[in-house]
LOVEXDO-30841 format. One record per residue (C-alpha): x negated, y negated, z; residue in three letters. Coordinates in steps of 0.05 Angstrom, whole numbers, plus 32768, in hexadecimal, padded with zeros to 4 digits. Layout:
N
XYZALA/...
END
This chain:
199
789988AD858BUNK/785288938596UNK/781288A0856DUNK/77E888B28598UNK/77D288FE858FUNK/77BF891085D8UNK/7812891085DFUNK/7833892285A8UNK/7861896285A5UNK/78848986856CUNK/78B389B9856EUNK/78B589F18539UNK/790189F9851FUNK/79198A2E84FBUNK/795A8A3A84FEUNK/79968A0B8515UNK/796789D78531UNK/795189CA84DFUNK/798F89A384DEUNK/797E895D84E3UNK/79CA895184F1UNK/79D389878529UNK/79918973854BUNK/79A68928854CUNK/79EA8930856DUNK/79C0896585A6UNK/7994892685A9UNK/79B188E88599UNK/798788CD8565UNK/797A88D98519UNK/794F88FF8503UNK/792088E884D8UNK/7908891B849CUNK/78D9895484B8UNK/789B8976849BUNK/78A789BB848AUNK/787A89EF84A3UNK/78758A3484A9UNK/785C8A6084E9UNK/78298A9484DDUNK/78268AD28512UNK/786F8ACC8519UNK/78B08AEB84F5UNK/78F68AD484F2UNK/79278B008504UNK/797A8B08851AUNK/79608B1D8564UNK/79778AF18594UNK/79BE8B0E85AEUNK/79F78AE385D8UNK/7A288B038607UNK/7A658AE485E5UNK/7A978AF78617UNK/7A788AD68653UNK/7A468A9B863BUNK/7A578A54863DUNK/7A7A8A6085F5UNK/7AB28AA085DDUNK/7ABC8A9B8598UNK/7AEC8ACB857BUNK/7AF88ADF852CUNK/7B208AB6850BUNK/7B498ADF84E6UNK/7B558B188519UNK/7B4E8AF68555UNK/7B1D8B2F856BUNK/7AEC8B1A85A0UNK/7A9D8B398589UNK/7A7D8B4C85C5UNK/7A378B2185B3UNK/7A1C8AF6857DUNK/79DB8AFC855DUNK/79AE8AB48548UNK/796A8AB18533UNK/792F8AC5855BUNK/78DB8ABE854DUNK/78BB8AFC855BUNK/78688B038561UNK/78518B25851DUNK/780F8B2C8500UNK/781C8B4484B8UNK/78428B118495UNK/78388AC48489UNK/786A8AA784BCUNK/78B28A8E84B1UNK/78BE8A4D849AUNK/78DA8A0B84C0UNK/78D489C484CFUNK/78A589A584FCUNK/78C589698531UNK/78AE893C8559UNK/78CC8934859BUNK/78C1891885DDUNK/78BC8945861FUNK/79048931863BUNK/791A894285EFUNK/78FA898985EEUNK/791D898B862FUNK/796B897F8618UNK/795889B385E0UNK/794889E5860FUNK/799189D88626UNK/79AA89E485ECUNK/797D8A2285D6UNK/79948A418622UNK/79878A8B85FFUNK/793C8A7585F9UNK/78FB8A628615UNK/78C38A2E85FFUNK/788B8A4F85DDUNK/784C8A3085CBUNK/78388A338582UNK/77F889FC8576UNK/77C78A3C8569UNK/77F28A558536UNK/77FA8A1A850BUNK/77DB8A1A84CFUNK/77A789E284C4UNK/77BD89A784B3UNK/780589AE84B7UNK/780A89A18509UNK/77D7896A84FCUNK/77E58924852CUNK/780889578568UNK/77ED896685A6UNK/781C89A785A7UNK/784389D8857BUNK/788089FA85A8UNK/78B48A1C8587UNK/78F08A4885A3UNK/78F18A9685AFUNK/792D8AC685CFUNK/79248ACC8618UNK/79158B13862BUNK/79658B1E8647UNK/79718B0085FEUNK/794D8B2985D1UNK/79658B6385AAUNK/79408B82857BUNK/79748BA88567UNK/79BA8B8D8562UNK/79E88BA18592UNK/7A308BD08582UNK/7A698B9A856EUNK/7A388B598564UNK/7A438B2E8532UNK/7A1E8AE98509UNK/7A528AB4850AUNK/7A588A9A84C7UNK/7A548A4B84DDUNK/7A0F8A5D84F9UNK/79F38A7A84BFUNK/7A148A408491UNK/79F28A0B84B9UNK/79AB8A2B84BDUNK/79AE8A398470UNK/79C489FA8463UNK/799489D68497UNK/796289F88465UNK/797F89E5841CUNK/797989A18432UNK/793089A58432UNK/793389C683F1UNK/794D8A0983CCUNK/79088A2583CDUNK/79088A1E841BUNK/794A8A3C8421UNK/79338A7483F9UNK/78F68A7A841FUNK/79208A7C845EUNK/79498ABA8445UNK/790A8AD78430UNK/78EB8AD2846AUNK/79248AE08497UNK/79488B1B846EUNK/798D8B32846AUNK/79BF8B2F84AAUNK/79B48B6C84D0UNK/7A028B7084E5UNK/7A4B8B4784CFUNK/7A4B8B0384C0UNK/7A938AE284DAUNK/7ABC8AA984D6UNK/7AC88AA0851DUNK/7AEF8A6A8545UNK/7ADE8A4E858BUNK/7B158A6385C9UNK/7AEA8A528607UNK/7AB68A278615UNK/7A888A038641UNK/7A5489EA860FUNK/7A2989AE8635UNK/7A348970860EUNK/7A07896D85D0UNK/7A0789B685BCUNK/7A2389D78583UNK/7A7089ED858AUNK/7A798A0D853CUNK/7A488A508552UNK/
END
């Protein structure tokens, strides 16, 4: 990545995308270690829902073999009360933001740079981060969906690598799974090469 200012993007993460692992296989590179940040005028929130009967991925539960009819991940939501979710700031190139937005198909680019606090977006041209796409945002779960346990375990571990108080701050911020967390177990895909197969 170059230094110069004028072109330099960072992308807030927040969820899955905190993993340094799971964003280097979507990528292809490591990752080197973030800076952590947090995003005023936004909240976290289990609002962005997957049709997970007829999206590129079915998973089913692993136990039953029961197929929930959508999936719930992590969503930012506009809010102007509280002091913003916490995440990692990264810095990618243009064609990178662009293979992410393959992978984060449920969501759209947002820009972000106003809402940085000072300082912490300092040396980038532009903040972006990801929200739900309006067909993908539901801010109430729907009847039968479910959090797939492997999600959940990635994103809270993504976080405890950065450090227990982050992790804590991340369930503070985010607060308690709205419906049932499951093991679940893939039976169709077609997941583009790079993106995660375990949620």
């Amino acid at each position: 990545m170059g230094d110069d200012v004028s072109d330099r993007v960072a992308l807030f993460a927040y969820g899955s995308l905190v993993s340094a692992a799971s964003t280097g296989r979507t990528l292809g590179r490591e990752i080197r270690r973030s800076s952590v940040a947090r995003l005023p005028g936004w909240r976290r929130r289990w609002s962005q829902v997957r049709d997970n009967r007829s999206t590129e991925k079915t998973f089913a539960h692993a136990e039953s073999g029961a197929v929930p009819s959508h999936c719930l991940g992590l969503n930012l939501e506009p809010d102007s009360v509280g002091s913003g979710p916490n995440g990692v700031l990264l810095e990618v190139s243009d064609e990178e933001l662009a293979r992410l937005a393959t992978r984060e198909i449920r969501y759209e680019v947002v820009d972000v740079t106003d809402a940085m606090r000072t300082g912490e977006a300092a040396g980038f041209a532009r903040v972006v981060t990801f929200t739900a796409k309006p067909e993908n945002f539901a801010p109430t779960p729907p009847p039968g969906a479910v959090i797939l346990a492997p999600y959940l375990r990635a994103v809270e571990g993504a976080f405890g690598t950065i450090g227990a108080a982050e992790l804590d701050l991340f369930r503070d911020t985010t607060g308690a799974p709205p419906v049932e967390i499951i093991e679940a177990v893939l039976v169709r895909d077609e997941i583009p090469a790079g993106n995660p197969r375990d949620w």
